[in-house]
C-alpha positions as CSV (number, residue, x, y, z in Angstrom):
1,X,65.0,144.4,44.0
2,X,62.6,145.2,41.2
3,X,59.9,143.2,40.0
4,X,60.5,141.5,36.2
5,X,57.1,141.6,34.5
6,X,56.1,138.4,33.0
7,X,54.2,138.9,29.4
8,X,52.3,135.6,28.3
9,X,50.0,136.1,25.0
10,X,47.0,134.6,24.0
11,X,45.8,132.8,21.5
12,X,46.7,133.8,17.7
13,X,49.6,135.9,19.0
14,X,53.3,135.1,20.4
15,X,55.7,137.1,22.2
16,X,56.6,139.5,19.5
17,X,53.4,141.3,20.1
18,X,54.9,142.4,23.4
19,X,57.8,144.7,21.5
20,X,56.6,147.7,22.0
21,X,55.6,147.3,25.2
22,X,59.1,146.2,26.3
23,X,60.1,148.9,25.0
24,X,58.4,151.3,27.0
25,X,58.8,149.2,30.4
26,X,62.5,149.4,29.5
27,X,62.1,153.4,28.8
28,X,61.2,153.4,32.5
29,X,63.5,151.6,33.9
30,X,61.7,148.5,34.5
31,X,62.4,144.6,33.6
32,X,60.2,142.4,31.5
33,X,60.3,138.9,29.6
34,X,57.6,137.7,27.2
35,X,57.0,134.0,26.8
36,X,55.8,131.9,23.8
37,X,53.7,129.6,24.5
38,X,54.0,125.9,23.0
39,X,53.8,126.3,19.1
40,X,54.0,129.7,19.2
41,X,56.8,132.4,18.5
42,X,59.9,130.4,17.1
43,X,58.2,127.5,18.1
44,X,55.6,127.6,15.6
45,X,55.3,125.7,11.9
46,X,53.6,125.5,8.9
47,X,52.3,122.3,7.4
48,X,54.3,121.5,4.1
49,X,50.3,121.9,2.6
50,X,49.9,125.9,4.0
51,X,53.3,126.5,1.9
52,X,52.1,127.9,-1.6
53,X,51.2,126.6,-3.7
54,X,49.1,125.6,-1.2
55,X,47.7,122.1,-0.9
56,X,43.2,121.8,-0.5
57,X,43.4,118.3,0.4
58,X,46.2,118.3,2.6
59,X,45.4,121.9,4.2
60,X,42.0,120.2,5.6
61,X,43.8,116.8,7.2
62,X,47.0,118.3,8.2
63,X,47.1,119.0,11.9
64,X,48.3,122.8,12.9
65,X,51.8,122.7,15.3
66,X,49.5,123.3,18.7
67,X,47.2,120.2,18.3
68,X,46.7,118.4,21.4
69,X,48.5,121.3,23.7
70,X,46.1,121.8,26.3
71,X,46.0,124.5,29.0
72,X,47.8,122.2,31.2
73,X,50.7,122.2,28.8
74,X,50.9,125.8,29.0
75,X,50.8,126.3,32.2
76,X,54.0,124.0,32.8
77,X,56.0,125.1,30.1
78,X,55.3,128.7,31.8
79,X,56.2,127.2,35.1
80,X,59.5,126.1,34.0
81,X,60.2,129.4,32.4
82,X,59.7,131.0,36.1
């Protein structure tokens, strides 16, 4: 059985970054998946206030979509992907 590689971004990036990658790995016959992250990828939204026209006041109190996610979160959503 072959191994599937596993391609988990970092931060400011999401799986799509992997494309190319995939691409070649698939070229040579070999199986991969890359993950998002929470509030990455799909997963990921824009305040109504970083919508143009954009919004000063509420671009400085409106939380991004990954507030709060800590590494711990990561980790388990990667678990459960496995």
């Amino acid at each position: 059985m072959q191994p599937t590689f596993v391609l988990v971004h970092g931060a400011f990036a999401n799986s799509f970054s992997f494309a190319p990658l995939q691409a070649e790995l698939g070229l040579a016959g070999h199986r991969s998946v890359a993950v998002d992250l929470p509030g990455h990828g799909f997963a990921a939204t824009y305040p109504r206030a970083y919508q143009m026209p954009q919004d000063p006041e509420g671009l400085a109190t409106a939380p991004g979509v990954i507030k709060g996610v800590t590494l711990a979160d990561n980790a388990a959503h990667l678990i459960g992907v496995l």
